[in-house]
C-alpha positions in Angstrom: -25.4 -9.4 27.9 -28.9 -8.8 27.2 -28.8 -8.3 22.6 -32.5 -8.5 21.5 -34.9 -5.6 22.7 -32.7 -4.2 24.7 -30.3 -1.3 24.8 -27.4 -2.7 23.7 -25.8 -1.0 20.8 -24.2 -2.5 17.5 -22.1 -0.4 15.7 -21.3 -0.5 11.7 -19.1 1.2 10.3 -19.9 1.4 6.1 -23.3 1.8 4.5 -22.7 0.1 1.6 -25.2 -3.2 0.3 -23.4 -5.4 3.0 -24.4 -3.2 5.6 -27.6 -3.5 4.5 -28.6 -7.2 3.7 -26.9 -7.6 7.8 -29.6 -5.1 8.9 -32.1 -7.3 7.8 -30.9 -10.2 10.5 -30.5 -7.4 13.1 -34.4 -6.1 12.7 -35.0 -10.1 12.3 -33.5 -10.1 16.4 -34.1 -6.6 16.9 -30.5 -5.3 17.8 -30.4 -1.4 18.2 -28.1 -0.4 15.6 -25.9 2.6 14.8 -24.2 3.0 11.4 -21.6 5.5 10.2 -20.7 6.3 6.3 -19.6 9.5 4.2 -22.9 9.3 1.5 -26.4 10.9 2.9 -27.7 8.1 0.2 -26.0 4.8 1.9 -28.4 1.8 1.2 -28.0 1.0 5.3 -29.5 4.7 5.8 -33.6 3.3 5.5 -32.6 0.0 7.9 -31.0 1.0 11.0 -31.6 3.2 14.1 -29.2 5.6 13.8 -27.3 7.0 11.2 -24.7 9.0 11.2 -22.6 10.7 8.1 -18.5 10.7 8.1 -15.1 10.2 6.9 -15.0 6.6 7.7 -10.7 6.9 7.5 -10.8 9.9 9.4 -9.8 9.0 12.5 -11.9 11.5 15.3 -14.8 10.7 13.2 -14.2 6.5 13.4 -13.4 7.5 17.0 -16.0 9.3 18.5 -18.8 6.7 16.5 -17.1 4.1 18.3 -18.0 5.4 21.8 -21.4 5.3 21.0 -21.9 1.8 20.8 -21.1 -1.2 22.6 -20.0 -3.8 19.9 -18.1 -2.3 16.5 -17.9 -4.1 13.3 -17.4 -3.0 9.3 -19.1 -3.7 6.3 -15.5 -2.3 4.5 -11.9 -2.7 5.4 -11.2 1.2 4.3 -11.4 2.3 7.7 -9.4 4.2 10.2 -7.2 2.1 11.9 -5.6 3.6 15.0 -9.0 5.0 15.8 -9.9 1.2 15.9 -7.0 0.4 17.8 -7.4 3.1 20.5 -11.2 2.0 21.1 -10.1 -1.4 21.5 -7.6 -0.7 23.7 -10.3 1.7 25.6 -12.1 -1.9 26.3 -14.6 -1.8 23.3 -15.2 -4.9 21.8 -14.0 -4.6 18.0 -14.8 -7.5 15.6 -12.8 -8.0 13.3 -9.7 -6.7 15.9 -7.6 -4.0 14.2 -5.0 -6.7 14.6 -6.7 -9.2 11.7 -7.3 -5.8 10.0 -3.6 -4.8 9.6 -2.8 -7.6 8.1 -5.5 -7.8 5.6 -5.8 -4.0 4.4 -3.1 -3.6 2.4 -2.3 -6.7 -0.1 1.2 -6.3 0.1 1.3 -7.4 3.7 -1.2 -9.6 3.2 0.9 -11.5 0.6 3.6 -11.3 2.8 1.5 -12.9 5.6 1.1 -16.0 3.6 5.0 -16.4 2.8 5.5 -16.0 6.6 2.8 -18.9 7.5 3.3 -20.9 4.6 0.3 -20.6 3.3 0.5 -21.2 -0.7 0.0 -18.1 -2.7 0.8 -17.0 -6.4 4.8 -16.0 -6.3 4.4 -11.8 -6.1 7.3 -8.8 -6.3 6.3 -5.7 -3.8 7.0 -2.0 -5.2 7.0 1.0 -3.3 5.6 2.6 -6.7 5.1 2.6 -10.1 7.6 4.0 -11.3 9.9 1.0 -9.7 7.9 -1.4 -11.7 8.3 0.3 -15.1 12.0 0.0 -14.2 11.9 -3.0 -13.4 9.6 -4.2 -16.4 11.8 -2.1 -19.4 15.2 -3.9 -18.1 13.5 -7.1 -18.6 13.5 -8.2 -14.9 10.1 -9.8 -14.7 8.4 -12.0 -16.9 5.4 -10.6 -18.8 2.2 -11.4 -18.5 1.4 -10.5 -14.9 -1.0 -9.3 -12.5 -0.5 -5.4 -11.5 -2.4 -4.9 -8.2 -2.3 -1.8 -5.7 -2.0 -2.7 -2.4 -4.4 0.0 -1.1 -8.1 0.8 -2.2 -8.8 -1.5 -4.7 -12.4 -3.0 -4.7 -15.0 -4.9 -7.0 -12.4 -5.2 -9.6 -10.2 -1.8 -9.5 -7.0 -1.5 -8.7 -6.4 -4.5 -10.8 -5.7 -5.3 -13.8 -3.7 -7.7 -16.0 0.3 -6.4 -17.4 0.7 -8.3 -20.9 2.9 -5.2 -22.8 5.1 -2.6 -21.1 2.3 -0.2 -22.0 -0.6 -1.6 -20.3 1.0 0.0 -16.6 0.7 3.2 -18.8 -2.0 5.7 -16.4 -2.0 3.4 -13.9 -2.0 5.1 -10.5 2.0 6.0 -8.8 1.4 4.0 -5.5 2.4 1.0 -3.9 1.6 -2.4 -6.0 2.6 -5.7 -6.1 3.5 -7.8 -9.6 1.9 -11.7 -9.4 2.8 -13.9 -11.3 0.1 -15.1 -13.4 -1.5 -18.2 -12.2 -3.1 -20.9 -15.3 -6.0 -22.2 -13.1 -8.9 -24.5 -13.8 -11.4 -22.7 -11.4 -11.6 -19.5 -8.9 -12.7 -20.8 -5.5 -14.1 -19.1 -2.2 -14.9 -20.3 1.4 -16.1 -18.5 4.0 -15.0 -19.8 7.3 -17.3 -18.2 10.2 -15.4 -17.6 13.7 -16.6 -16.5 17.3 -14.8 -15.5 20.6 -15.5 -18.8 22.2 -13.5 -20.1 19.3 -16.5 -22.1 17.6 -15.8 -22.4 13.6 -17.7 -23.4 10.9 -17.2 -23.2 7.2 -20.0 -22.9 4.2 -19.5 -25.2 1.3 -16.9 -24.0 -1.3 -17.9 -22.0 -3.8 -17.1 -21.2 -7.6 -16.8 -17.8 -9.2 -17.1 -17.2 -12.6 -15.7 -13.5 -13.7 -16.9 -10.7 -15.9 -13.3 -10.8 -18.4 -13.5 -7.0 -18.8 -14.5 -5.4 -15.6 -13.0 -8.3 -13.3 -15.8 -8.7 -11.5 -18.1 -12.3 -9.9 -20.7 -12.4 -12.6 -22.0 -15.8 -11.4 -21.2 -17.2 -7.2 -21.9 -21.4 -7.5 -22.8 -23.5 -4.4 -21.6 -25.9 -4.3 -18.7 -25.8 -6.6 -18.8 -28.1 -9.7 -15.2 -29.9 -8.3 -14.1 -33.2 -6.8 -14.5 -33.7 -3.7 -10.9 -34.2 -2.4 -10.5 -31.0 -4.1 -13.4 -29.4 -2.0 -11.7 -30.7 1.2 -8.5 -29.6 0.8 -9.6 -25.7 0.0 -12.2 -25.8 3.5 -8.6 -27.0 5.4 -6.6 -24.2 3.9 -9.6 -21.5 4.8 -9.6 -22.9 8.4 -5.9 -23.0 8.6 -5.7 -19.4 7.1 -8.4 -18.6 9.0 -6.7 -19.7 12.3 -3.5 -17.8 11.3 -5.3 -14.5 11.3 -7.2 -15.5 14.4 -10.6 -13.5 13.3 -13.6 -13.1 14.6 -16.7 -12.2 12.4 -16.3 -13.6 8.6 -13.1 -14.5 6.7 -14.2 -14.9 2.9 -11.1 -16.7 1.7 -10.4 -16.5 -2.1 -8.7 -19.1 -4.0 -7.3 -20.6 -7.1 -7.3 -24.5 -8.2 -4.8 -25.0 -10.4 -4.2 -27.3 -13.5 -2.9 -29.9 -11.2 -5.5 -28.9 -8.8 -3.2 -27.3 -6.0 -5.0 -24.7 -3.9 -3.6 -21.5 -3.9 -4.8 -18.3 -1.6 -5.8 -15.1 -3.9 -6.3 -12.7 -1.1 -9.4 -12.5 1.7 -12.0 -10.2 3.6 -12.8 -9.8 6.7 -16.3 -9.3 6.2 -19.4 -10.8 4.5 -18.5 -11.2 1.1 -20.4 -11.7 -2.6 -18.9 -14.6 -3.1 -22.1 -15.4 0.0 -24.9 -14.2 -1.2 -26.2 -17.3 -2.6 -26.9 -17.9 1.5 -29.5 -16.1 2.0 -32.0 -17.9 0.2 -30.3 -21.4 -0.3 -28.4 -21.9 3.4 -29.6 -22.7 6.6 -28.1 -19.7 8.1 -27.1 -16.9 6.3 -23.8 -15.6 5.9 -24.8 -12.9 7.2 -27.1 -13.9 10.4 -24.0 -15.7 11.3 -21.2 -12.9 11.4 -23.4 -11.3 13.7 -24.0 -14.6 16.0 -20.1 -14.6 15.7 -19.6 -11.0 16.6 -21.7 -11.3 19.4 -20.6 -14.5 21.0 -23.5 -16.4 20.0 -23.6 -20.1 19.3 -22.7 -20.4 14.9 -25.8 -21.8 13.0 -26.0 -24.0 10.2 -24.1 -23.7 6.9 -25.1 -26.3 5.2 -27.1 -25.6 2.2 -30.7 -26.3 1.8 -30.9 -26.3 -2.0 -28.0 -25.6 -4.8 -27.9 -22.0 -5.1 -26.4 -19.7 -8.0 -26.0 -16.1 -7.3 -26.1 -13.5 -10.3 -24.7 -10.1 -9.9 -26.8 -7.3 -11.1 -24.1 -4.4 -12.5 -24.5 -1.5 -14.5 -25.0 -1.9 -17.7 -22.5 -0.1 -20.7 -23.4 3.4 -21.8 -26.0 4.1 -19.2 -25.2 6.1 -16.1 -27.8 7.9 -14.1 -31.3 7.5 -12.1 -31.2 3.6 -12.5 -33.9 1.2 -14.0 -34.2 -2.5 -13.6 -35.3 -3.5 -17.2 -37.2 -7.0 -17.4 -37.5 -7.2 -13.7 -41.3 -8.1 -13.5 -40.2 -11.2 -16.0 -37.6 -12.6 -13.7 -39.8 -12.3 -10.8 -42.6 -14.6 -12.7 -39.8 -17.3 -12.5 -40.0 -19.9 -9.8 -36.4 -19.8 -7.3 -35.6 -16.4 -8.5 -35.3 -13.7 -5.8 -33.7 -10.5 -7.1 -32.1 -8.2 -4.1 -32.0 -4.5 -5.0 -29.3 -2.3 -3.2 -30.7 0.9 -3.1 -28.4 2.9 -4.8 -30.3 5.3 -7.0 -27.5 6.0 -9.6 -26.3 4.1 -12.2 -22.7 3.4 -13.6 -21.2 1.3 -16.2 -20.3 -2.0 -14.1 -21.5 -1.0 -10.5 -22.7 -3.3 -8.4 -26.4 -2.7 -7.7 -27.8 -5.9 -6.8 -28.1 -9.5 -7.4 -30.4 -12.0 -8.0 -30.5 -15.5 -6.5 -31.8 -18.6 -8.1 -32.1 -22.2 -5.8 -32.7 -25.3 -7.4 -32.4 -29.2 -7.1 -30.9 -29.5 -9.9 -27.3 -27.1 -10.0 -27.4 -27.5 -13.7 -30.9 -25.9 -14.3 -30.3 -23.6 -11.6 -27.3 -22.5 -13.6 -29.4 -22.8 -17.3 -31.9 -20.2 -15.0 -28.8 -18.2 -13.9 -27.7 -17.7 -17.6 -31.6 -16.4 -18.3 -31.4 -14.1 -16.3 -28.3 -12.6 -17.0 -29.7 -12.2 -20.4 -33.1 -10.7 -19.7 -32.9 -8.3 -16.5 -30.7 -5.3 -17.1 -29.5 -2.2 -15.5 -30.0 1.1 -17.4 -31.1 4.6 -16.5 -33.9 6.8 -17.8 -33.5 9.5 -19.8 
């Protein structure tokens, strides 16, 4: 099939900043693309062809999208499902397959997916609510501290958070959850194994993610990681083997732990590009993102080697400002040399939103952190008043 100037029709389902930054490579080959999301203000809105507004779980909405296009993929796992599943079954080509899907969207049968194909995970409970877990937590019948997670709708740090009292699951939402045990780790880890229907597979370079201790979220993505080699290895084999157990097609970014004894655990993964890939666009040969859409397309994977060391900053709203957003300092990190900041386009500010990030490539991975840490410290995100 005939992709570049042609009329052949990609379909994304999701708006969001991931939507976006894949745009750019689809303008880059100019793919005709059709994008579907509930806000009239999605940052994909000013980048594709055609945009549509919707109920991305509702399922004639999903639906009737889907036979617009010729190709569907998602910037967001919060999708509909059986609308997926009935397209695909219709003959539409649907990458990530609702398959891979189901057994990603909800973490408690994702969990469950590792136990089943031994792939090493953090021991975990499953509870149908939260009530259950209180129970189970005031007769003593797990071991405090752990890590309360719903299985459903959590992203960019909700619908987690860490259980060291009995209180602490105090106004946490009545749903499904799991309780894991709480894993003493040296480093969290990410690969991002790239997959296409001819069954080509590549992997980029670990990564090492360095978390905001409040809001649980990536402050600072490292290529490569600052780890030992053999360790390196043995987390690219588990993504590929994890990878080949969920059989995707697209991106799988897979999320990890190295332990004190530096074992590999899997955290959880996405379907999707990721943040933990950023860094790629400026310091890889091929982008993360160019190359789920090679991969969704059938086209032959490109390089993910890295060109340069790259450290990826997230830009988040700053505390006690919500509102029509500023990016304070801006003009001073732009005077730096390696330093591209990527704004989302999201006009409203929140306490810890994500609304963009800045990349920095260097030589050197220790002055390219040193320059990370500077601008951490001098570009903020406020609003006006």
């Amino acid at each position: 099939m005939n992709y570049f100037s042609s009329e052949f029709k990609l379909g994304i389902l999701g708006g969001g900043q991931l939507g976006k930054m894949l745009l750019f490579d689809t303008r880059k080959f100019d793919i005709q693309t059709y994008v579907l999301d509930p806000s009239d203000e999605a940052p994909c809105k000013i980048a594709c062809n055609h945009f549509f507004k919707g109920d991305l779980m509702d399922f004639e909405t999903v639906y009737n999208f889907g036979k617009k296009v010729d190709v569907l993929t998602f910037e967001i796992e919060l999708v509909n499902l059986e609308a997926l599943e009935r397209l695909e079954n219709e003959g539409l080509k649907v990458y990530p397959s609702p398959k891979t899907l189901k057994g990603i969207q909800n973490k408690g049968i994702q969990k469950d997916f590792y136990i089943e194909n031994n792939i090493p995970t953090a021991d975990y409970k499953r509870f149908n609510n939260l009530t259950t877990l209180q129970k189970v937590v005031e007769n003593n019948e797990i071991q405090l501290p752990f890590v309360w997670k719903c299985t459903e709708f959590g992203y960019d740090g909700n619908g987690v958070k860490v259980i060291r009292k009995n209180t602490d699951l105090d106004n946490l939402p009545n749903v499904e959850c799991i309780a894991e045990t709480m894993v003493p780790f040296k480093n969290e880890l990410a690969v991002i194994v790239c997959r296409n229907p001819s069954g080509e597979i590549k992997t980029y370079p670990v990564v090492e993610m360095e978390f905001h201790p409040e809001a649980n979220q990536v402050e600072y993505v490292i290529c490569p990681a600052r780890i030992d080699e053999t360790v390196a290895e043995k987390a690219r084999a588990i993504a590929l083997n994890v990878s080949e157990k969920f059989n995707h097609v697209g991106l799988l970014a897979v999320e990890m732990f190295q332990t004190e004894n530096d074992e590999i655990l899997v955290n959880e993964v996405a379907p999707r590009p990721h943040n933990s890939g950023h860094y790629s666009i400026e310091a890889s040969y091929t982008s993360q993102f160019e190359n789920h859409l090679r991969a969704i397309l059938d086209l032959p994977l490109g390089n993910t080697d890295s060109k340069v060391a790259g450290i990826m900053v997230n830009l988040v709203g700053a505390e006690g400002f919500s509102g029509n957003v500023i990016y304070e300092n801006i003009e001073t990190i732009l005077e730096w040399n390696g330093v591209t900041p990527h704004i989302y386009g999201k006009k409203q500010t929140r306490p810890f939103r994500k609304m963009g990030h800045v990349t920095i490539v260097n030589e050197d991975i220790k002055e390219a952190r040193r320059i990370a840490e500077d601008v951490k410290n001098t570009i903020r995100v406020i609003s006006g008043q």
